[in-house]
MOPAC internal coordinates of N, CA, C and O (Angstrom, degrees):
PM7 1SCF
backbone

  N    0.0000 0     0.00 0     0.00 0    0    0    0
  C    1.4627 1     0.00 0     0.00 0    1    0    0
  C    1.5250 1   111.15 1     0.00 0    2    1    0
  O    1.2310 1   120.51 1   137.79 1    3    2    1
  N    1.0375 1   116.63 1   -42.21 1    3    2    1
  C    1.5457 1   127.35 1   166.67 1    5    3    2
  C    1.3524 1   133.83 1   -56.20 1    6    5    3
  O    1.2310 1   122.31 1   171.13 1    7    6    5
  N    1.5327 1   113.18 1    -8.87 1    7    6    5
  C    1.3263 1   124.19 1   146.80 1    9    7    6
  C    1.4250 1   142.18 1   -92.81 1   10    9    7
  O    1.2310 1   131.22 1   175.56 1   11   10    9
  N    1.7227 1    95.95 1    -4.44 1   11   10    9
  C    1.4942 1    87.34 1   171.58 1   13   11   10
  C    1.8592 1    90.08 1  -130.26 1   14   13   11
  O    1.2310 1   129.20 1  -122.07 1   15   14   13
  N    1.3486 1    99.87 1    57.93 1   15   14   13
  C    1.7058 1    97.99 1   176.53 1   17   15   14
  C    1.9322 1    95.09 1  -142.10 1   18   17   15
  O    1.2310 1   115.96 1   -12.68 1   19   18   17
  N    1.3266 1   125.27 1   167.32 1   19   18   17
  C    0.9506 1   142.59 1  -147.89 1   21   19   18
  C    1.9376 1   116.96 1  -170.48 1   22   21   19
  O    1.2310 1   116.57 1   -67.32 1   23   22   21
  N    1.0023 1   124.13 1   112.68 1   23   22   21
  C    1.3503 1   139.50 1   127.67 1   25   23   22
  C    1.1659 1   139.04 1   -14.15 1   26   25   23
  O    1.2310 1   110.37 1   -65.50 1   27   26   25
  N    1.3202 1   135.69 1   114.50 1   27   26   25
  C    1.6515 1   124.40 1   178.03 1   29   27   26
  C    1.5232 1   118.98 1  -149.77 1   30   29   27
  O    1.2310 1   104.16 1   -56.82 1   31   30   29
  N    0.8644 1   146.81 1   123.18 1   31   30   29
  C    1.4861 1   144.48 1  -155.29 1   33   31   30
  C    1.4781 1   113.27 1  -139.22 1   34   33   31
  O    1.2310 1   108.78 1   -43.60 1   35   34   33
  N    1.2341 1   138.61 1   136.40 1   35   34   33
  C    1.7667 1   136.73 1  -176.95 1   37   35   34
  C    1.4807 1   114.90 1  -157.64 1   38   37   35
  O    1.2310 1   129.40 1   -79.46 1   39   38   37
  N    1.3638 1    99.48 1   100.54 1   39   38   37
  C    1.7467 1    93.75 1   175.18 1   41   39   38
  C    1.3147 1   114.14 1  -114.50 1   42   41   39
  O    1.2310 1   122.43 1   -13.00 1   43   42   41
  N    1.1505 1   112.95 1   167.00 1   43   42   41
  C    1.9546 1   111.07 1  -169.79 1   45   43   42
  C    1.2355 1    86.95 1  -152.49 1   46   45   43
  O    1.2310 1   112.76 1   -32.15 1   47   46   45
  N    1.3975 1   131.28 1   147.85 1   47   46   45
  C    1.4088 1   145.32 1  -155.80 1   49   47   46
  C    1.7972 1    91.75 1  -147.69 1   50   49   47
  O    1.2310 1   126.20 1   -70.65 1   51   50   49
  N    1.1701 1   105.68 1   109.35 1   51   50   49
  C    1.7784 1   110.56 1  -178.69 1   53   51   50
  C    1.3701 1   106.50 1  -117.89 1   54   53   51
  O    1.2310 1   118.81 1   -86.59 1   55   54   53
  N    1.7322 1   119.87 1    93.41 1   55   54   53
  C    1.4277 1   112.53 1   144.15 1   57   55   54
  C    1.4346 1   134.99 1   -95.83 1   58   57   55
  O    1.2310 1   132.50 1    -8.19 1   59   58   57
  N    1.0366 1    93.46 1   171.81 1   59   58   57
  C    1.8700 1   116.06 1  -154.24 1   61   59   58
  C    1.5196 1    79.22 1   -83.88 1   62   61   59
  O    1.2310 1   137.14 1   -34.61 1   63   62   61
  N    1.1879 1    84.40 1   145.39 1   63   62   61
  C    2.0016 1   107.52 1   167.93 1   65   63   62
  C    1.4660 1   106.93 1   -97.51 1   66   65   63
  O    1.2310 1   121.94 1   145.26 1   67   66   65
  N    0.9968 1   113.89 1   -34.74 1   67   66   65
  C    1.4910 1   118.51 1  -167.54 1   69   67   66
  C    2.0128 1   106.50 1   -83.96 1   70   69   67
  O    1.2310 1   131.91 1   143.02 1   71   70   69
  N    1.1888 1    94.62 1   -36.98 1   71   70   69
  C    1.8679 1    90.47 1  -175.07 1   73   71   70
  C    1.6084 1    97.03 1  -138.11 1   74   73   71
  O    1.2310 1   118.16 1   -88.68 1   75   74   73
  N    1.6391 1   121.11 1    91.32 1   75   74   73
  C    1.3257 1   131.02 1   171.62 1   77   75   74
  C    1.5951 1   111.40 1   -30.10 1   78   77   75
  O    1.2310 1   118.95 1   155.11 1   79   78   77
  N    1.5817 1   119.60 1   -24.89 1   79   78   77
  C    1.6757 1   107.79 1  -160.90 1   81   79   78
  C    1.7692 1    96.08 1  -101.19 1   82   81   79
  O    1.2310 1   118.11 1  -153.76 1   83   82   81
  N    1.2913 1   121.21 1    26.24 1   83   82   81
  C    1.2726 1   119.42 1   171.46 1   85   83   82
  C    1.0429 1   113.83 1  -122.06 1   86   85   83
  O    1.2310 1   118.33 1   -41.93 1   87   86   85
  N    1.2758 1   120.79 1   138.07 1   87   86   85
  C    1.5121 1   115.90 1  -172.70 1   89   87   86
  C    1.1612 1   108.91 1  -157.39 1   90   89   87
  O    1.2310 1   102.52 1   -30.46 1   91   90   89
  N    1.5505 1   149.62 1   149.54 1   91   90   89
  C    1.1076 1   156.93 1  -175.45 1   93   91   90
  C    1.7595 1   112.95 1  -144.13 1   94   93   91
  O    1.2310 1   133.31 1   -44.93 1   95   94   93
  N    2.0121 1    91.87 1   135.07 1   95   94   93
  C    1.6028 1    93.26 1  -172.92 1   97   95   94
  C    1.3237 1    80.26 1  -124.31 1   98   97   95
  O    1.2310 1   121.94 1   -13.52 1   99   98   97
  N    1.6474 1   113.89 1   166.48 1   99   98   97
  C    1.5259 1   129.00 1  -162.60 1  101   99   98
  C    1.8154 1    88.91 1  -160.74 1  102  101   99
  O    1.2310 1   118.34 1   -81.95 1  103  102  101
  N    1.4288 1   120.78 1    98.05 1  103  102  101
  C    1.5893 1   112.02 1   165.27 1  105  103  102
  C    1.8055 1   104.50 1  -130.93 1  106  105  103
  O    1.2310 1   132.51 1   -26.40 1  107  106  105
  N    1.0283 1    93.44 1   153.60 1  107  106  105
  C    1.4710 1   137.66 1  -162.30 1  109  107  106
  C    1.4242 1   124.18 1  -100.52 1  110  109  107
  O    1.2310 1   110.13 1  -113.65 1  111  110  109
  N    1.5669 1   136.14 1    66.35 1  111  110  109
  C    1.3745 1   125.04 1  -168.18 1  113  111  110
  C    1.5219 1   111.92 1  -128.05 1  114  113  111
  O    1.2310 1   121.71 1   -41.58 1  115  114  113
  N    1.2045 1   114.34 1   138.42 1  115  114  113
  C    0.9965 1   128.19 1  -125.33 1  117  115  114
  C    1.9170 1    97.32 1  -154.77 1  118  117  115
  O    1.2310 1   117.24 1   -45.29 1  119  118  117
  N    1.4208 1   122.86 1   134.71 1  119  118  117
  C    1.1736 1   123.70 1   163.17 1  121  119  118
  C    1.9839 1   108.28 1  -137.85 1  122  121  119
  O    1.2310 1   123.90 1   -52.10 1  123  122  121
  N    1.2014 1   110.12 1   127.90 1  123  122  121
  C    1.7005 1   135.35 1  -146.77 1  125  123  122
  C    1.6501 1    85.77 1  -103.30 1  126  125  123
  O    1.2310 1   113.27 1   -26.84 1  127  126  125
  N    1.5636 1   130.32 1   153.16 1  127  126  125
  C    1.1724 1   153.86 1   155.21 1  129  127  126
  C    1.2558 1   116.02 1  -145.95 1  130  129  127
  O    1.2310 1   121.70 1   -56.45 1  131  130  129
  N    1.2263 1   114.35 1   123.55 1  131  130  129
  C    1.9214 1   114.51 1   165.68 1  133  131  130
  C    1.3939 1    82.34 1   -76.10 1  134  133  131
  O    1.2310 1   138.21 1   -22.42 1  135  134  133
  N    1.7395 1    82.31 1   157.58 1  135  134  133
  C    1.2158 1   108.78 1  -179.36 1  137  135  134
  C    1.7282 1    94.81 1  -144.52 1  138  137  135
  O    1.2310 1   119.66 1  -166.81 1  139  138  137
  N    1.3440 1   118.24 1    13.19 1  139  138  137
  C    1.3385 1   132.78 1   173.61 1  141  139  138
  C    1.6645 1   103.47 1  -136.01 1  142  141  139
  O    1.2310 1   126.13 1   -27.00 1  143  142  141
  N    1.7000 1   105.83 1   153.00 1  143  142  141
  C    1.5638 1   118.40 1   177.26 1  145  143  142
  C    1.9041 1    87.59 1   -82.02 1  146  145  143
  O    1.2310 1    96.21 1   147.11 1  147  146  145
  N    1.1999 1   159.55 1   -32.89 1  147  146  145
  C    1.3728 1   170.59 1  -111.60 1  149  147  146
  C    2.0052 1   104.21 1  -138.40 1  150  149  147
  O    1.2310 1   133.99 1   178.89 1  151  150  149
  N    1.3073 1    90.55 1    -1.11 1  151  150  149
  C    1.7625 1    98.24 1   167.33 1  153  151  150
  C    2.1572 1    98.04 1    46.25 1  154  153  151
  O    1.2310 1   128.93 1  -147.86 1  155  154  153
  N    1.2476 1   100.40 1    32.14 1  155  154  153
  C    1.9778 1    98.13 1  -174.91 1  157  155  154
  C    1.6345 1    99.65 1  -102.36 1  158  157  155
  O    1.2310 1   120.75 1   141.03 1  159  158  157
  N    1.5010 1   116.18 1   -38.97 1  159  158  157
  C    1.4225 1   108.35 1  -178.69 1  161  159  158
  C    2.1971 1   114.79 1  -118.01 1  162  161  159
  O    1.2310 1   140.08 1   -16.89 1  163  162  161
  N    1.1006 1    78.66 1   163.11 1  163  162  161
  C    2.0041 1    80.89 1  -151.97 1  165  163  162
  C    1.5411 1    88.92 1  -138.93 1  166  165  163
  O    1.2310 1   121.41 1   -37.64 1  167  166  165
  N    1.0856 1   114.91 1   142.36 1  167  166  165
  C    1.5658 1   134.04 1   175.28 1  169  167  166
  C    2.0107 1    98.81 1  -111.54 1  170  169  167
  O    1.2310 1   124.36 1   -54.12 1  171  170  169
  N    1.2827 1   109.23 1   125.88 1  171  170  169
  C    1.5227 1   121.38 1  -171.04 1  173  171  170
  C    1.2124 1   107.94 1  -113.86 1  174  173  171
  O    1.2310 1   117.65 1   -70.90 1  175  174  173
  N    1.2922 1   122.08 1   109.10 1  175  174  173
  C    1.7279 1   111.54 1   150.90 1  177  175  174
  C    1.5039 1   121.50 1  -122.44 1  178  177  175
  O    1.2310 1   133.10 1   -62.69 1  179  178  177
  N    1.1364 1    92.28 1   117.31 1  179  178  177
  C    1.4750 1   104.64 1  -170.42 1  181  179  178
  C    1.7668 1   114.01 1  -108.08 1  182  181  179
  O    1.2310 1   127.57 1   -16.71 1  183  182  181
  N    1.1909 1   103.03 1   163.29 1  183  182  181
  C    1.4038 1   133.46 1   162.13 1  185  183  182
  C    1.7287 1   146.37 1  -112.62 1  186  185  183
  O    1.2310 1   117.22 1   -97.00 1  187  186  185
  N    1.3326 1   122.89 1    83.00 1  187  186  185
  C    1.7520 1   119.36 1  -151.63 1  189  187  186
  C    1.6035 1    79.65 1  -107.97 1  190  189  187
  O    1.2310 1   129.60 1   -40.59 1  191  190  189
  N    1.6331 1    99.10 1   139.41 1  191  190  189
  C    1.0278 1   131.96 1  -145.55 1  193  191  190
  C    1.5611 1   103.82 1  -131.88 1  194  193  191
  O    1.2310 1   105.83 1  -118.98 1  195  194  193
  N    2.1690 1   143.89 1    61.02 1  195  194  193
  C    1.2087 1   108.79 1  -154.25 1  197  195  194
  C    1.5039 1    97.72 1  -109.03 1  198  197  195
  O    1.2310 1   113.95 1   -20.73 1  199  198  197
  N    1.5721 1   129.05 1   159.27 1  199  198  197
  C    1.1580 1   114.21 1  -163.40 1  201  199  198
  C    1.9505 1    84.87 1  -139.15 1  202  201  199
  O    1.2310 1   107.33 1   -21.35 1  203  202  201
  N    1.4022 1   141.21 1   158.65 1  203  202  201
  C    1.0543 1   146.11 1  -103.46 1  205  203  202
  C    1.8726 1   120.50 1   160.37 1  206  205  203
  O    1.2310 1   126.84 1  -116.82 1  207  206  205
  N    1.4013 1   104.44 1    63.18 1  207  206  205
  C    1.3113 1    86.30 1  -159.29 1  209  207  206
  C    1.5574 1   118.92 1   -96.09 1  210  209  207
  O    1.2310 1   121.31 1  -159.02 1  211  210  209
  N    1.6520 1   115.10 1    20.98 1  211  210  209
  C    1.1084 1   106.67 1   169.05 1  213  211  210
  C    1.6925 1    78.54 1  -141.46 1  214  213  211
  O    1.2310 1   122.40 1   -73.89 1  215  214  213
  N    1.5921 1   113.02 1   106.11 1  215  214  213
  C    1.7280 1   116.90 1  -172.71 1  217  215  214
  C    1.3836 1    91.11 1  -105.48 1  218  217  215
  O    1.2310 1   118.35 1   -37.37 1  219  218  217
  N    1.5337 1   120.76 1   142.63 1  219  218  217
  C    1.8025 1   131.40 1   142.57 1  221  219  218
  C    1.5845 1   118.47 1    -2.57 1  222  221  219
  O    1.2310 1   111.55 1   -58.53 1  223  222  221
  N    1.4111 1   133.51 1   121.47 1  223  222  221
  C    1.4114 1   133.12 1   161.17 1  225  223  222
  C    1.4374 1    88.17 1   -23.60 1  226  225  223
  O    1.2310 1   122.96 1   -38.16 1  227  226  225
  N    1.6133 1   111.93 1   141.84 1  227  226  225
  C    1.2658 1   128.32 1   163.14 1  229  227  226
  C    1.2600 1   140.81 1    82.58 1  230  229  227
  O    1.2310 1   132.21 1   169.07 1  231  230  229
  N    1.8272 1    94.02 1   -10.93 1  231  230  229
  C    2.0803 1   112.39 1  -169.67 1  233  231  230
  C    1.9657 1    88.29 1  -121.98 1  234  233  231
  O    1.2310 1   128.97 1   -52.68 1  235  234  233
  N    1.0032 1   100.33 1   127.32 1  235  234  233
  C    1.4188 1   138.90 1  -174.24 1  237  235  234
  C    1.9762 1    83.52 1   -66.00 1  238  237  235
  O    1.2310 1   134.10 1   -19.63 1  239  238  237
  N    1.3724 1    90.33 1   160.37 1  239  238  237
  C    2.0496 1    86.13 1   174.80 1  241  239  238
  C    1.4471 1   118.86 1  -111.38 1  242  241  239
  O    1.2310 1   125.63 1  -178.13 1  243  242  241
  N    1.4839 1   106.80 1     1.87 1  243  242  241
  C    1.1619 1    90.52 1   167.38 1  245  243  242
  C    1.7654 1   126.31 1  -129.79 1  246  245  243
  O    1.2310 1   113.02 1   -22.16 1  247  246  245
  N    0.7134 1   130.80 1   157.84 1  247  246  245
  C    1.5266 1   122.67 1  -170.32 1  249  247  246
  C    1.5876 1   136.30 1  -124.92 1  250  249  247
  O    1.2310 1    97.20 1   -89.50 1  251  250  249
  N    1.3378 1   158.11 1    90.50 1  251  250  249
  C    1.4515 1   134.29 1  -128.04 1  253  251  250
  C    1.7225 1    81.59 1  -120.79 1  254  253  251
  O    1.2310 1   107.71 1   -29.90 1  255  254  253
  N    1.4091 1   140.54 1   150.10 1  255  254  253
  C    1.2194 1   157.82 1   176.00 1  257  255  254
  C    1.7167 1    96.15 1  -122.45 1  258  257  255
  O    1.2310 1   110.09 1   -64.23 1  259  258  257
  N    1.1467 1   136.20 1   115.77 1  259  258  257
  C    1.4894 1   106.49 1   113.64 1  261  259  258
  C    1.3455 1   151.35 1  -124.82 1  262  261  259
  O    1.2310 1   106.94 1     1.56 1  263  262  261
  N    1.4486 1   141.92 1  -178.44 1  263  262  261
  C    1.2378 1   148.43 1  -158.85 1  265  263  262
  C    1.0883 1   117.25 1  -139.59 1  266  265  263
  O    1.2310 1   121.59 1   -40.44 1  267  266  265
  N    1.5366 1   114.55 1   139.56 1  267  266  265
  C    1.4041 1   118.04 1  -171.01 1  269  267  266
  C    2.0446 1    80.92 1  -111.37 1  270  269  267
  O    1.2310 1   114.36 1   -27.82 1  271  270  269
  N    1.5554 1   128.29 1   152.18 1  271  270  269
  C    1.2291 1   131.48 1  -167.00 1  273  271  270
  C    2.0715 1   102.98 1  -150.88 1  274  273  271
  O    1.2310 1   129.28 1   -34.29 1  275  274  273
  N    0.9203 1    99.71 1   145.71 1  275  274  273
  C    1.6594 1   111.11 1  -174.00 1  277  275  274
  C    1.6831 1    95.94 1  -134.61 1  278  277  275
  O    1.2310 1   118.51 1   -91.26 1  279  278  277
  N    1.5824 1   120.45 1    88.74 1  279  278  277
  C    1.3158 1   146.49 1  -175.92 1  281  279  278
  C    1.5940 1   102.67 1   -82.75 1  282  281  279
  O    1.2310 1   124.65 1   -48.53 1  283  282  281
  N    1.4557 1   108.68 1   131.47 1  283  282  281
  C    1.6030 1   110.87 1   155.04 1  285  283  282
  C    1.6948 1   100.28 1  -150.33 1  286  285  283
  O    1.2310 1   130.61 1   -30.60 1  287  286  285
  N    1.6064 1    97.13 1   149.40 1  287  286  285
  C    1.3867 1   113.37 1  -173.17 1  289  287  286
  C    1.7418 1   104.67 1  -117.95 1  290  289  287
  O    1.2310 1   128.23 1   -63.52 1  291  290  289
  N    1.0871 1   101.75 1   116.48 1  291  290  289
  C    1.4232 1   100.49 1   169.10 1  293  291  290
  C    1.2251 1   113.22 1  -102.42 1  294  293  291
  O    1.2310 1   129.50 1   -23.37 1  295  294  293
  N    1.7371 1    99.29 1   156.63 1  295  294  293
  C    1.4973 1   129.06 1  -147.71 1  297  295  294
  C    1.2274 1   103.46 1  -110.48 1  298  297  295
  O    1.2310 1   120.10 1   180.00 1  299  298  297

C-alpha cells in the first residue's frame, strides 16, 4: 500500500501590511492513494488547518476541517 500512496503538506502564513498583530495561517495536509494501476483515480484524506489571530466577536481563531475526497485526473 505504501507504494502507491503519497504525502502532501502546504502552509501559507498571510500577514497584514496594514496592522502587524494580524496574521493568518491556512495549511493543507493531506494523505493520496491510487486506487488505479493508470495513477487517474486517488483516494484523499485530508486535513485544513485555518488559524486567525485577530477572529470576529464570538469565532474562536482556530479551525481544523476534515475531508474524505475521490480524485481523478484526466489525460
Amino acid at each position: 500500500v505504501l507504494k502507491r500512496a503519497a504525502f502532501e503538506q502546504k502552509t501559507r502564513v498571510q500577514p497584514s501590511v496594514l496592522d502587524m498583530e494580524l496574521v493568518r495561517v491556512f495549511s493543507t495536509t493531506g494523505f493520496l492513494v491510487d486506487l488505479d494501476d493508470k495513477d487517474r483515480w486517488k483516494l484523499r484524506l485530508g486535513l485544513n488547518y485555518t488559524y486567525n489571530s485577530q477572529p470576529n466577536p464570538g469565532r474562536v481563531p482556530s479551525d481544523f476541517v476534515s475531508t474524505v475526497s475521490v480524485m481523478y485526473t484526466r489525460r
